[in-house]
C-alpha positions as CSV (number, residue, x, y, z in Angstrom):
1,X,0.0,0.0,0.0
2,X,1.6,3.3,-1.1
3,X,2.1,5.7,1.8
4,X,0.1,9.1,1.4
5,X,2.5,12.2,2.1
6,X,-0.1,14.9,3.6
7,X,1.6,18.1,3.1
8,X,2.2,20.5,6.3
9,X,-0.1,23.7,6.6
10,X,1.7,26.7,5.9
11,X,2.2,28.7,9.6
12,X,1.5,32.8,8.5
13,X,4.5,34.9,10.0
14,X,3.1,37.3,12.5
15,X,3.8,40.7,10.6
16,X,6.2,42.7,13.0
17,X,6.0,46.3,14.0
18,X,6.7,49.3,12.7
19,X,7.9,50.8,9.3
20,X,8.2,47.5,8.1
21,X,5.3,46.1,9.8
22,X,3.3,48.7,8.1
23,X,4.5,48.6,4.6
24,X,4.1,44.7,4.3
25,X,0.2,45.9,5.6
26,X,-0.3,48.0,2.5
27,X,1.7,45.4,0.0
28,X,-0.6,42.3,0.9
29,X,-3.7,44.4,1.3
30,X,-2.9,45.6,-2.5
31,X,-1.7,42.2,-4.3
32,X,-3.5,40.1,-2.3
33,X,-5.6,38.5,-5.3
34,X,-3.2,39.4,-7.8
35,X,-2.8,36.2,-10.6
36,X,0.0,36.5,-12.9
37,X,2.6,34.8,-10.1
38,X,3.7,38.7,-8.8
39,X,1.3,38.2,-5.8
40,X,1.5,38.8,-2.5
41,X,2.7,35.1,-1.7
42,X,5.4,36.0,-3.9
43,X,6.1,39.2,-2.5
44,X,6.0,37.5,1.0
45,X,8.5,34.5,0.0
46,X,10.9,37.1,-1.4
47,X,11.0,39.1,1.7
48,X,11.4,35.8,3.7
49,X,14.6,35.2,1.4
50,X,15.9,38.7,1.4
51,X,15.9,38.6,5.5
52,X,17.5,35.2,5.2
53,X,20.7,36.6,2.9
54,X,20.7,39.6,4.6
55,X,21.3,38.0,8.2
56,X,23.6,35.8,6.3
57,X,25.5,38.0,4.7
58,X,25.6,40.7,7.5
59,X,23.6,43.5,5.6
60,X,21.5,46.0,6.8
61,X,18.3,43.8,7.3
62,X,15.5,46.9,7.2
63,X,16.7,48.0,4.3
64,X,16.5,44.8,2.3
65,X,13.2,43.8,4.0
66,X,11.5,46.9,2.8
67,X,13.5,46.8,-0.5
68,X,11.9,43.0,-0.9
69,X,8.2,44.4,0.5
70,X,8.1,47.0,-2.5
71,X,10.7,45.6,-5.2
72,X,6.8,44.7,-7.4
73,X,4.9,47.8,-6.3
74,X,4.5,48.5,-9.8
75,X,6.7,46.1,-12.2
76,X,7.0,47.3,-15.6
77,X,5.6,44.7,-17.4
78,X,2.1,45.7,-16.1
79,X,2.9,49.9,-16.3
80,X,3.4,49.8,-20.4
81,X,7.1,48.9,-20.2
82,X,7.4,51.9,-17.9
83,X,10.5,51.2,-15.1
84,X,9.9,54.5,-13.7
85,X,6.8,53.8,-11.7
86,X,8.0,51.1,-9.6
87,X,10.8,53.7,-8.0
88,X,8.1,56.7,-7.7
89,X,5.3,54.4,-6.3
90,X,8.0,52.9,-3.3
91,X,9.1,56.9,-2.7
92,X,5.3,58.0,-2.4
93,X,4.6,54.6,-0.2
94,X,7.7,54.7,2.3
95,X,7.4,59.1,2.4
96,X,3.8,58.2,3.7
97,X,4.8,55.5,6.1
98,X,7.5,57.7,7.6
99,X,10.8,56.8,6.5
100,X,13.6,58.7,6.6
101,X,15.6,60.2,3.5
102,X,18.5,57.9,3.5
103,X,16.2,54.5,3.7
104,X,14.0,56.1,1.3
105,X,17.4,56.6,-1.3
106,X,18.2,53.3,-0.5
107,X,15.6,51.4,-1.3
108,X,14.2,53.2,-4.1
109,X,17.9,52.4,-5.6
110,X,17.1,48.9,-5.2
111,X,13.6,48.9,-6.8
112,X,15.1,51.2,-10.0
113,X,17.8,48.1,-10.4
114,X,16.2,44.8,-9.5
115,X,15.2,43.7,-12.7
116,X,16.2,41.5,-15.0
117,X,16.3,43.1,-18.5
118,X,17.5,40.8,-20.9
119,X,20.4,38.1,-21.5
120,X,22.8,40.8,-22.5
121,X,22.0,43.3,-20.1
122,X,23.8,43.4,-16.9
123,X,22.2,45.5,-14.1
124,X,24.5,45.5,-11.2
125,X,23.3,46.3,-7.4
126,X,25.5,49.1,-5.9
127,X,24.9,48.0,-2.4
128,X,24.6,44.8,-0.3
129,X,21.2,45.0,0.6
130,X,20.2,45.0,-3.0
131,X,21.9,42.3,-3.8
132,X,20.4,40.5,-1.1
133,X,17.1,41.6,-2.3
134,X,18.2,40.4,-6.0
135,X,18.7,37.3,-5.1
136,X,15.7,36.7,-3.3
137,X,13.8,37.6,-5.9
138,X,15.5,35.5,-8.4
139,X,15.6,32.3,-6.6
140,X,11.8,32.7,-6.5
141,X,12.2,32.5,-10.9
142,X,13.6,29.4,-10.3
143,X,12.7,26.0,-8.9
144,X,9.6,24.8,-8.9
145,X,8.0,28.0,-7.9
146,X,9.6,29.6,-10.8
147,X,8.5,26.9,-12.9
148,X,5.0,27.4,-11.7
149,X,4.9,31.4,-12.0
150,X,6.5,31.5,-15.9
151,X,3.5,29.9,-16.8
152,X,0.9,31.1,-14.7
153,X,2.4,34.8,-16.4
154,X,2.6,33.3,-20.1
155,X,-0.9,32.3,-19.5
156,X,-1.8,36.0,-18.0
157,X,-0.2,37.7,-20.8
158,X,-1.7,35.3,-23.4
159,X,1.4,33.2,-24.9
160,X,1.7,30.0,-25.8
161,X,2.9,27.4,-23.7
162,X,5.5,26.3,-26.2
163,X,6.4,26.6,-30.0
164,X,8.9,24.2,-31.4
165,X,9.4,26.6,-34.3
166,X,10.2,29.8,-32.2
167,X,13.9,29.4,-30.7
168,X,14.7,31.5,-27.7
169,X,16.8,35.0,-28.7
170,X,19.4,35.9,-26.3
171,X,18.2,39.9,-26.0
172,X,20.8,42.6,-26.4
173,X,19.0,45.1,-24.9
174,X,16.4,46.1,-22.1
175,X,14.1,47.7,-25.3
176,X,14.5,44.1,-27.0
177,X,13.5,42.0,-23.9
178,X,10.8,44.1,-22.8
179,X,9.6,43.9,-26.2
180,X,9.5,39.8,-26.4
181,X,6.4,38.0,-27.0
182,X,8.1,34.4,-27.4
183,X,6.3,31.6,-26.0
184,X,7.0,30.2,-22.0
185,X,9.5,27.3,-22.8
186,X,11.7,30.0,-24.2
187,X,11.6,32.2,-21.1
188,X,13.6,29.1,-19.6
189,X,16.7,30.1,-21.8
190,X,16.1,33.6,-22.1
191,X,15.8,34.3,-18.3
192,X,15.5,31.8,-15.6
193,X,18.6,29.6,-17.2
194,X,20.8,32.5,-16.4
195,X,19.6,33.8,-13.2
196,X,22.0,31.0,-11.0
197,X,25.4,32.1,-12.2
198,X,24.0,35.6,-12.3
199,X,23.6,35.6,-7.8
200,X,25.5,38.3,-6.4
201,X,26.2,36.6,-2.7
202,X,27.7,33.7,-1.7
203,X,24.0,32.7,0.1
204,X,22.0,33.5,-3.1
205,X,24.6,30.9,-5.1
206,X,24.3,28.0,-2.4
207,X,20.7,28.0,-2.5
208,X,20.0,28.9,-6.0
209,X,22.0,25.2,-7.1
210,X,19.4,23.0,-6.5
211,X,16.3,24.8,-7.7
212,X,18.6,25.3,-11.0
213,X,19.0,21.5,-11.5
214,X,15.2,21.0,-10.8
215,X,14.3,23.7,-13.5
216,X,17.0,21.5,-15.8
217,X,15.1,18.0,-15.3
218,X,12.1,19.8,-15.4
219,X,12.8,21.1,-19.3
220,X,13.9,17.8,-20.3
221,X,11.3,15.9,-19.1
222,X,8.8,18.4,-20.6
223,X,10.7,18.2,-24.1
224,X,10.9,14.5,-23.7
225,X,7.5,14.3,-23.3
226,X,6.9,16.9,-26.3
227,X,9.2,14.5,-28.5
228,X,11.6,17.4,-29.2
229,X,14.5,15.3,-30.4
């Protein structure tokens, strides 16, 4: 008789108090039902990451906490290709909330930078705490989560799961990525391939190994199944 695995409840984090209490407040009250994969769960497991580096890698943890809480206030890819919104929407949240200047600047930085922009783009965090927050964001691309949220997005933004006849185009340029309409699978080489050796901290590399291999087996077994020879 095969053994049933029940899997465990997931145990909510009590919010703490505070600025960041407050901001995390106003991020899962606003993404709460969001469905392309850049919900508040996401939000949540990337702040849960970014503390994790941080304490591990002895950076400021407020700063990459709030920088994880707001890094999708307003992503780009939902603003018209617009990457000036996300930075003016965390200023306008974190002036409201009380922050000072120099946290402000900080994690602003981090929400004008964190994104990916294309296979040959290279967008480089000038402090620790946005790398932190980089990698916490990446790892969730990854894995089986990652897995799971490039297709619940290709689905949002109407692609196709695959095309055999489409091959993926390493993008030269942020204008060039943000300009893709290539199917899922692609997304795979074009991205989330690339994102492992891409991990600016020693933390974000350890635990970004494993969910890269998973994402491998995962590609071959869905091309296997495909019969992509």
């Amino acid at each position: 008789m095969t053994e049933q695995v029940q899997s465990k409840p997931a145990v909510a984090a009590a919010v703490p108090e505070g600025l960041v209490g407050r901001v995390a407040e106003h991020i899962k009250a606003k993404f709460q039902a969001e469905s392309s994969g850049h919900d508040w769960h996401h939000i949540n497991r990337v702040w849960r990451l970014a503390r994790q580096i941080a304490e591990a890698e002895s950076a400021n943890r407020e700063i990459a906490e709030l920088g994880a809480l707001v890094h999708d206030i307003a992503d780009w890819k939902f603003h018209g290709g617009d990457d000036s919104v996300g930075p003016r929407e965390a200023e306008r949240l974190l002036r409201e909330e009380g922050a000072a200047p120099e946290v402000i600047d900080q994690v602003v930085d981090i929400v004008a930078t964190i994104s990916f922009k294309g296979a040959g783009v290279h967008t480089a965090m000038r402090t620790l705490e946005g790398k932190c927050v980089q990698d916490a964001d990446r790892l969730d691309a990854i894995g089986a989560i990652g897995i799971a949220r490039c297709f619940a997005y290709g689905g949002h933004a109407g692609r196709l799961i695959y095309d055999p006849d489409v091959p993926p185009v390493m993008h030269a340029s942020a204008e060039e990525y943000k300009a893709s309409k290539g199917h899922s699978l692609n997304h795979f080489y074009e991205k989330l391939f690339l994102l492992k050796n891409r991990m600016n901290t020693a933390t974000g590399l350890a635990l970004a190994e494993e969910r890269h291999q998973y994402m491998e087996g995962f590609v071959a077994r869905f091309l296997d199944e495909w019969g992509v020879q």
